[in-house]
N, C-alpha and C positions, 0 to 999 in steps of 0.2 A: 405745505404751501398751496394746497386745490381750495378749490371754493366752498360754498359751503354744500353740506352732505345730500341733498337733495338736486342738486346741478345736474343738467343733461348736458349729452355729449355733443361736441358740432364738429361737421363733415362737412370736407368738399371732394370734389374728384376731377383730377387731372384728366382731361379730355384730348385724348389721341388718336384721329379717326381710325388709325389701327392698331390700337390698344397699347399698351404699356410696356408689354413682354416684345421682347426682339422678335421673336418669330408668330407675333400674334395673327400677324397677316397671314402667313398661310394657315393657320386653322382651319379645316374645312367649314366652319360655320363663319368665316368671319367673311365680313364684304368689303370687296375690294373696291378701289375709284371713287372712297369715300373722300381723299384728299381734299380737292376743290370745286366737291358740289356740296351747299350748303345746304338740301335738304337732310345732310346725312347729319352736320351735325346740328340741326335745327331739331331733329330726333332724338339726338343723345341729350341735347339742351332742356328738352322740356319730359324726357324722362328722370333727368336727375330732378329738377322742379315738382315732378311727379313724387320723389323721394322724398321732397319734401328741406334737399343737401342747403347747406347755407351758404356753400358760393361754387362756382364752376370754374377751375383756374385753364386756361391755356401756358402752356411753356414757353420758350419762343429762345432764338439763335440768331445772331446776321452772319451766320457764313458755316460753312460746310466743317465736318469735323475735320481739323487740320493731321492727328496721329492718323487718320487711319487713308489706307489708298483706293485708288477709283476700285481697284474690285472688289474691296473689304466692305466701301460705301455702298457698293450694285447691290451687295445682299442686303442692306440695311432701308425699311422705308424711311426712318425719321432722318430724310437726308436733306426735307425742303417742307415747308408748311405758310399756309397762309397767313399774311401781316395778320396778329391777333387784335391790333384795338378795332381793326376795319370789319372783322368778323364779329366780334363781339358787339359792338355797333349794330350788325345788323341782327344781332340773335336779341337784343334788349328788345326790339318789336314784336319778336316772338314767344317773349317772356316776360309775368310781370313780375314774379316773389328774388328769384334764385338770385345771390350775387353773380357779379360779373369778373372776373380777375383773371390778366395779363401779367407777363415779363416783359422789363424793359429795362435796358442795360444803361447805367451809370457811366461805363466807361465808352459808349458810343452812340450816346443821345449830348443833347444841352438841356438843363433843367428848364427853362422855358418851355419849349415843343412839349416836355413830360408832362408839366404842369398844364398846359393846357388842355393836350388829348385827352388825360384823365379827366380832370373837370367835364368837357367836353361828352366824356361818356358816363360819367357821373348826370348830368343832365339827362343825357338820351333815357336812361334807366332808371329817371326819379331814384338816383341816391343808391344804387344795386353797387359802384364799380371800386373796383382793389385794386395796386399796383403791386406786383411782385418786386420787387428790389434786387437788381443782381449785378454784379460787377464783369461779370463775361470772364474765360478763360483760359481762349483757344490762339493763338497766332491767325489764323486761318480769320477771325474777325479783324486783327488787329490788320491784316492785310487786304481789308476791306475798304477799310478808314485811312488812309497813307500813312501806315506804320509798317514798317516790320517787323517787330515784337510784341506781344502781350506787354503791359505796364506791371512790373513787379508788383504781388502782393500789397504791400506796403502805402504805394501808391495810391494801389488803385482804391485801398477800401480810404485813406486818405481825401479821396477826390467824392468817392461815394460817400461820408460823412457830409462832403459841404452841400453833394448837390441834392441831396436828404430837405439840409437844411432848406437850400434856396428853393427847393419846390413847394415846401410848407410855406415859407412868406410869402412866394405867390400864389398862393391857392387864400391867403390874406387877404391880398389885395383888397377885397372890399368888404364890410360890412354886409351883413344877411339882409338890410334892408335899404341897402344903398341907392336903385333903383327904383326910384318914386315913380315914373314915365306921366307926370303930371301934364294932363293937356290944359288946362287951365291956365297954370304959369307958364307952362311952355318948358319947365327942368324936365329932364331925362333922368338925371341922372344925381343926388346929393352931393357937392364935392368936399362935404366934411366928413363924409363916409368913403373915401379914398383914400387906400394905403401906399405910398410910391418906396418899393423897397428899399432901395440904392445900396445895394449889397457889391461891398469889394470883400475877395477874400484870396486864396491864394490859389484856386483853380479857376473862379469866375468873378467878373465882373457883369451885373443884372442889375438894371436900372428899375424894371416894371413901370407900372402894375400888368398884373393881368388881364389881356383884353379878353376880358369873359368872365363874367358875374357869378359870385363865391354860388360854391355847388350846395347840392340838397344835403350832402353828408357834410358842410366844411371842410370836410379833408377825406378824401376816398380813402380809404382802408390798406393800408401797407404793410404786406407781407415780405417776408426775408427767409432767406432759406441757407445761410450761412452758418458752420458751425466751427470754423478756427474761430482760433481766440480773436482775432479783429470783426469776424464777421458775428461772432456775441456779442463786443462790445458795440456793433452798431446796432444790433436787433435789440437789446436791453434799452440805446438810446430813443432808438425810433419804431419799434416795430408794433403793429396793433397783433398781429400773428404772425405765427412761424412755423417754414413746414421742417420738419427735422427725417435724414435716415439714422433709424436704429435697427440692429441685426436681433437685439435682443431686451428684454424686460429691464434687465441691472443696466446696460447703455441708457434706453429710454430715459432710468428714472434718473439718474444721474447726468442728462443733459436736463432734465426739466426742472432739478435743484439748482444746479448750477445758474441757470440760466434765469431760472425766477428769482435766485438771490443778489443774481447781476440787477435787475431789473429794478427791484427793493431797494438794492444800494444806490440807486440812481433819483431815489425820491418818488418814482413808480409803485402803484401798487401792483403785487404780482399780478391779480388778477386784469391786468390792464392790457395784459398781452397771454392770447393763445398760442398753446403749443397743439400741434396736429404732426406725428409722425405720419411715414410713408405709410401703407399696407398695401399688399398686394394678394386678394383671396382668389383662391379656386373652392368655388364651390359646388356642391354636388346632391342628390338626396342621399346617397351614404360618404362615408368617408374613401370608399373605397374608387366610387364614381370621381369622387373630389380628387383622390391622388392620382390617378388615371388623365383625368383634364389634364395635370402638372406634367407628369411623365409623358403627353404625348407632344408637348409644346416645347420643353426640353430636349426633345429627337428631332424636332426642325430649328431648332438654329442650326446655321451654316458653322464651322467654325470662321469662315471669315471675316463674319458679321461678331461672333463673338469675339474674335482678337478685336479686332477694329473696335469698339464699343469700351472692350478693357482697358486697352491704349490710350484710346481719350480719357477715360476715367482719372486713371492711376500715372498719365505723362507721359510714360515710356513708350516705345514698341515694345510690345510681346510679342509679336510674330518671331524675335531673335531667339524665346526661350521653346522648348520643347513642350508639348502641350501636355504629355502625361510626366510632367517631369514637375518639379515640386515650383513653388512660386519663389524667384530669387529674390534677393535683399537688394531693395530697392534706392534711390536717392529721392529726397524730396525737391519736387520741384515747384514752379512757380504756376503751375495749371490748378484744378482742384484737389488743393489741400485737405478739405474736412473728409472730400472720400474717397480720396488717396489711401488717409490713414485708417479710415473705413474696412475699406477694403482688406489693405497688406493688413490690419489686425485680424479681421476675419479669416484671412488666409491662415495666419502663425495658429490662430488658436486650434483651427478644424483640419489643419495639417492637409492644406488641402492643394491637388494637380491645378496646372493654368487652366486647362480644363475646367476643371471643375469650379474653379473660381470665376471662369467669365460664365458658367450657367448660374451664377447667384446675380450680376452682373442685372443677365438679358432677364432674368425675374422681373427685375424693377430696378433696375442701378442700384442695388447695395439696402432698396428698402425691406423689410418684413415683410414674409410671404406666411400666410396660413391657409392652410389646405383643411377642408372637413366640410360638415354638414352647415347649415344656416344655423341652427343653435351652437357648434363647435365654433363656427366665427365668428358670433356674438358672444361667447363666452372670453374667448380671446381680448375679442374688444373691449366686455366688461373687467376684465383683469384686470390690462392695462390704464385702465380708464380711474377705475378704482384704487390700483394701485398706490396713485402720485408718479405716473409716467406721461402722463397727456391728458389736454382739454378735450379730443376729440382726434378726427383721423385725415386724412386724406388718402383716399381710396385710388388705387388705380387700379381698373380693369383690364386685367392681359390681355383679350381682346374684346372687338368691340362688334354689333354692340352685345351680342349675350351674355357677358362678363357685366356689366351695367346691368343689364334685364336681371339677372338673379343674385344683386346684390338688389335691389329696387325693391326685388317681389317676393325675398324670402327672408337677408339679413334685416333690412330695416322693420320689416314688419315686427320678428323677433325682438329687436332694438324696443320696437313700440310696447311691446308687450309689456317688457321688462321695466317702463317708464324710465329707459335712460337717451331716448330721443324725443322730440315732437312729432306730433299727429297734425299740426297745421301752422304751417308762418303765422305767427302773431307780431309782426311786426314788419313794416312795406320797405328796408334799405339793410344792408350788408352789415351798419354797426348794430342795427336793432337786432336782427340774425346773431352776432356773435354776443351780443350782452354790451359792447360798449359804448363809451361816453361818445358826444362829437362833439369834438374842441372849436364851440359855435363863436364865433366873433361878430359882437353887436353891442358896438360904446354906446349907443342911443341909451 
């Protein structure tokens, strides 16, 4: 189900001003206080750009991790981060090729506000900007919003199906050419190129239209990162890309069958929606420099930044279990599912201590780590790539920014050699970056 044999691969890279890895911050190379100065990441912004990446995703949370406690969180930076649309907003002036892509959570937005911010920064960025899609899946949000529990699974991807929908008809609202601003006649505006949605459904009631004129993409580019069976069945319905963790080559390829035959079944062409697993490299000029990076970053997690982190991951406290002591059988709960099961199966297969499980964890949360030279992680990547496990990647750098720098200025070059990336944007908006269509609406 890959495209055709000649295809290159597309990347993006998750931007954390203090990298990826739980303990990237203290690295001695890494810089601290990059949180909320925005030259730090107006540098990470236009060096991924420099790479040449086809979009730069921000993560994003409204509320503190609920499993884990204030001194679990003390060791942990990813405890608070700047609103991402309002940052990326201001990184679109500093950039003109790179996408732009944000999280923004379904279970504590209304699809109005989403639909317009995107548009909104879809504008700003001439046609650069994505929404990540996520349902949220902490208490600790839900007690943000006058709830006091998370919305059970079911629900929530229930309500994210509709507000899916309702963001695409308003992002309808008007025709591509609806705005005439005719001074002669005095129209603004064509009112037969007016869409009024009047959507009832059984989470919301949206009248519209949209006050703000259809964007440069039609529809900014929506990513999902869901891999239970509900959050496939919404990625296969709506998703242009998708970021996925896999531990291993046989996962990969088997989430990106699965998932592209959901997609197919759906009247979709596979190729309608990219897959981009995690990766998380350490690289080095030998292999031995590379596993040296790994093992010295794996001696600074705290452990209680690493329980803390696993906790949320997988639902439970772990602080209750022994840390050299094997990973207990677990209950499933209503937090995240997809890498929950992630996890506890990586655990069962590598018979591995809590320990040692929350250092796969502070890697990258559960994604694939490869450690070696610049040609070792491009061979990696060519695997995979070649395989029929992924379109492409999305890169996190354990810290920042020399983890970036030398994926920038030794993988990608490799990348370029091998003619399985670009040498230069050929194309100014996020769907022209990833290859796809944009669902233009224009009855004229």
């Amino acid at each position: 189900m890959t495209d055709a044999p000649n295809r290159r691969m597309h990347l993006a890279t998750l931007l954390q001003p203090n990298g990826h890895h739980t303990a990237g911050w203290r690295h001695p190379d890494a810089e601290l206080g990059g949180d909320y100065d925005f030259e730090v990441y107006r540098k990470l912004a236009q060096t991924a750009e420099r790479g040449k990446f086809d979009v730069l995703f921000l993560a994003d949370a409204v509320g503190l991790r609920e499993r884990e406690t204030t001194e679990q969180l003390s060791r942990s930076p990813i405890t608070a981060n700047l609103e991402p649309l309002g940052l990326l907003s201001a990184l679109s002036v500093v950039t003109s090729r790179i996408g732009l892509a944000a999280t923004a959570s379904t279970t504590y937005n209304e699809p109005y506000h989403v639909a317009r911010k995107f548009a909104t920064l879809d504008h700003l960025s001439h046609g650069r900007a994505g929404w990540n899609v996520v349902t949220s899946f902490t208490d600790g949000e839900a007690r943000n919003f006058n709830r006091e529990h998370h919305p059970d699974h079911k629900s929530r991807y229930s309500r994210a199906r509709e507000f899916v929908s309702v963001v695409q008809g308003l992002w309808d609202s008007w025709d591509d050419d609806a705005f005439v601003r005719d001074k002669h006649t005095g129209r603004y505006f064509d009112p037969t190129k007016m869409n009024v949605l009047n959507h009832r459904g059984d989470h919301f009631s949206v009248r519209g239209p949209l006050n703000i004129a259809r964007s440069p993409q039609g529809h900014p580019v929506l990513f999902q990162a869901g891999s239970s069976d509900d959050g496939l069945e919404l990625a296969a319905a709506t998703a242009d890309a998708v970021y996925v963790a896999a531990q291993t080559l046989d996962e990969a390829k088997a989430y990106y069958t699965r998932l592209k035959g959901k997609v197919e079944g759906l009247g979709r062409a596979p190729s309608a929606v990219r897959i981009l697993p995690g990766i998380q490299p350490f690289i080095g000029r030998t292999e031995q420099e590379a596993a040296e990076k790994h093992r010295a970053l794996l001696e600074l997690i705290h452990p209680d930044a690493g329980l803390g982190i696993l906790s949320t991951l997988i639902g439970v406290d772990m602080s209750a279990y022994p840390l050299d002591g094997p990973v207990p059988e677990l209950p499933v709960t209503e937090s995240h599912r997809s890498r929950q099961k992630l996890l506890l199966d990586l655990a069962r297969r590598d018979n591995l201590t809590v320990r040692q499980l929350y250092g796969h964890v502070c890697n990258g949360a559960g994604h694939h780590t490869v450690i070696g030279t610049a040609a070792q992680v491009a061979d990696r990547l060519q695997h995979w790539f070649e395989s029929g496990a992924a379109d492409g990647f999305n890169i996190l750098p354990p810290y920042l920014p020399a983890g970036l720098d030398d994926f920038v200025d030794h993988v990608i070059p490799e990348l370029q050699r091998r003619g399985l990336f670009r040498t230069e944007y050929e194309g100014a908006t996020l769907r022209e970056h990833l290859g796809l269509d944009s669902p233009m609406r224009n009855r004229s």
